[in-house]
C-alpha positions in Angstrom: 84.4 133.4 92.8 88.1 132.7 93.8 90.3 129.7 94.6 89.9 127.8 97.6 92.0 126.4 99.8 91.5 123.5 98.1 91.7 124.6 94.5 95.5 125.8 95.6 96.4 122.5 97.1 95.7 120.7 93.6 98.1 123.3 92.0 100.5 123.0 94.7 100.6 119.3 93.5 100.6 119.8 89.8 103.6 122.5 90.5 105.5 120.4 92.8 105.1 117.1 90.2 106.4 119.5 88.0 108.9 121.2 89.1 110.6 117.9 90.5 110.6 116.4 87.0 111.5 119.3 85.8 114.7 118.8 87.8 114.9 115.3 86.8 114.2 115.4 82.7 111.9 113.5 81.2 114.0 110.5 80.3 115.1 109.8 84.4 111.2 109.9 84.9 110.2 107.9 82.2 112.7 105.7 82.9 111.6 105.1 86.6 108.5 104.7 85.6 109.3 101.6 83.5 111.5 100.5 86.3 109.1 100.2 88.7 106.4 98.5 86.0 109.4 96.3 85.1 110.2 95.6 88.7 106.3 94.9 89.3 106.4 92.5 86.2 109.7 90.7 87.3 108.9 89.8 90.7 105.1 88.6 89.4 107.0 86.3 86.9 109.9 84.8 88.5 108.8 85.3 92.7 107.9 81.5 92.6 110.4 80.2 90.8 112.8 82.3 93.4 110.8 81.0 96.6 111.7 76.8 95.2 115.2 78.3 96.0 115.1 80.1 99.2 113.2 76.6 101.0 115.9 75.9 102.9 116.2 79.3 104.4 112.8 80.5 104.6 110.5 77.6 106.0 107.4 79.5 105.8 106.0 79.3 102.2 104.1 82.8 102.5 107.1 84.2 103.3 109.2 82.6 100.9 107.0 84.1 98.4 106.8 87.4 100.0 110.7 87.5 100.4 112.0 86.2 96.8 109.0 88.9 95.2 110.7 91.5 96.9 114.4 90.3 96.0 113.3 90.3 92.9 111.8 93.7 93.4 114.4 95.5 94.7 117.7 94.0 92.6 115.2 95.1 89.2 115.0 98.8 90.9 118.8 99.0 91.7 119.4 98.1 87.6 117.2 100.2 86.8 118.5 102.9 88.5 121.8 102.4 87.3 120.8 102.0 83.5 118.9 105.6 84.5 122.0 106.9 85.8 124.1 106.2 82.7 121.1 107.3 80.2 120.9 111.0 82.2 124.8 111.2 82.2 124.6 110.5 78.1 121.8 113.1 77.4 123.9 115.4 79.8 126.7 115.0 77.8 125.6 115.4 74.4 123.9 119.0 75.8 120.0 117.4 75.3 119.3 119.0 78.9 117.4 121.7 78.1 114.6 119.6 76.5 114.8 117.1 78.4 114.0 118.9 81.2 111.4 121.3 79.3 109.8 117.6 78.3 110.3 116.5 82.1 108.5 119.3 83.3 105.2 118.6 80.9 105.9 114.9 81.9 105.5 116.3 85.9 102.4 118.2 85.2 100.8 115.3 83.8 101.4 112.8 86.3 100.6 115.5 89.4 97.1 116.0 87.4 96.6 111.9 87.1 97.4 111.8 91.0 94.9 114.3 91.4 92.1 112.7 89.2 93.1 109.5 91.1 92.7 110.8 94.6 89.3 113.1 93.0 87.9 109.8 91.8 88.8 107.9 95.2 87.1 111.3 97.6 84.1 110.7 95.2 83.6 107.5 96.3 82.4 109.2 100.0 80.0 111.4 101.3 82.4 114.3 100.9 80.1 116.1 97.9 78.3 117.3 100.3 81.0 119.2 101.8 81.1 123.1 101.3 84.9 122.9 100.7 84.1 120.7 98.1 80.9 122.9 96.5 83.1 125.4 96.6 86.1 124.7 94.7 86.4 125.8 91.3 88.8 123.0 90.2 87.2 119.8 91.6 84.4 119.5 89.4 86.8 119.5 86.4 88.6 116.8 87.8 85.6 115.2 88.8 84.7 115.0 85.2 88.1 113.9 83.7 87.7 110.8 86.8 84.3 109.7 85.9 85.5 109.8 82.4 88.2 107.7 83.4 86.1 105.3 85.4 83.8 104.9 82.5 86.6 104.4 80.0 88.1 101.0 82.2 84.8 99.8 82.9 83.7 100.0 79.7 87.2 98.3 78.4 86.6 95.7 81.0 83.4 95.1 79.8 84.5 94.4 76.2 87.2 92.3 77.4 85.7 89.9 79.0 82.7 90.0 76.5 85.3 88.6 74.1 85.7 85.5 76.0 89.3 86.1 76.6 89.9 85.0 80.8 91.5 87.4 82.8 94.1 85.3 85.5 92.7 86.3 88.9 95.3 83.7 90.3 98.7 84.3 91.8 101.2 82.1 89.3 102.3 80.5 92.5 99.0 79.5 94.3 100.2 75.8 93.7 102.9 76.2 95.7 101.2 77.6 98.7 98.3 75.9 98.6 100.2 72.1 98.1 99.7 69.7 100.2 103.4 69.7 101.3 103.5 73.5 102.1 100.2 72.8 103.8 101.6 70.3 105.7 104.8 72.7 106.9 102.3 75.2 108.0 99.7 73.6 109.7 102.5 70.6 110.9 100.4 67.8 110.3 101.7 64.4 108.6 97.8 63.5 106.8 97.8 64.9 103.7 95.1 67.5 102.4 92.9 67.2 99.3 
């Protein structure tokens, strides 16, 4: 039996992760990937404590909150980007290039295969096994198995995490200040207050 259609589209996206970081190196892609979890992790942290600052700009508390997260956001991707750009210009220098990029490249191949897993594991959630493109192919069912291993692996980490008694926050760190009953009061524009 040979490749489908579909079979070459995953290695079209492994190739193409690959080949891009390969361009890149491994540090700029590591790099941006800690940017953006930094830049994730900054804006959850400080967004509220941004939004008590932008009140007299902003009246609407939602988007206070929406605008000082993505301040937040953003200035933490430009650093990171320029911290990036000074690292890559250091590892060009001292002639590190090669492997760096050799390391980028395995770095690419990795994350186009987690994509694919992801988007496997998300298709799996509908009717589409059914499908004779999807009978067919040669590659899904191995990333089919790596997904439910994945699935079963968070679940079951989930599991022993809240087994332990330890709370996981399913609050925004600034609900208080959109659910108050002053920012209630700017929204709904009503002088009573709410309890």
């Amino acid at each position: 039996m040979s490749f489908t259609p579909v079979d070459w589209a995953i290695l079209a996206i492994i190739a193409i992760s690959a080949l891009i970081s390969l361009k890149r190196g491994f540090v700029k892609e590591a790099l941006s990937l800690l940017t953006w979890i930094i830049a994730g992790a900054v804006a959850w942290m400080f967004g509220a404590g941004l939004a008590h600052h932008l009140a007299d700009y902003i009246a609407t508390p939602s988007a206070r909150i929406i605008a000082s997260c993505v301040i937040l956001f953003v200035a933490t991707l430009l650093v990171g980007a320029m911290v990036n750009f000074l690292i890559g210009e250091l590892i060009r220098v001292t002639g590190l290039s090669g492997t760096d990029r050799f390391l980028g490249m395995v770095f690419g191949a990795a994350r186009g295969g987690l994509l694919v897993v992801i988007a496997v594991g998300l298709m799996s959630l509908g009717p589409v096994q059914q499908d004779q493109w999807w009978q067919q192919s040669r590659l899904l069912p191995q990333f089919l198995m790596v997904a439910d291993w994945s699935k079963n692996l968070v679940l079951g980490m989930s599991g022993q995490w809240s087994a332990s008694g330890i709370s996981i926050p399913a609050e925004l760190p600034f609900k208080e200040q959109v659910l108050s009953p002053e920012a209630a009061q700017d929204v709904l524009g009503k002088s009573s207050s709410i309890k």
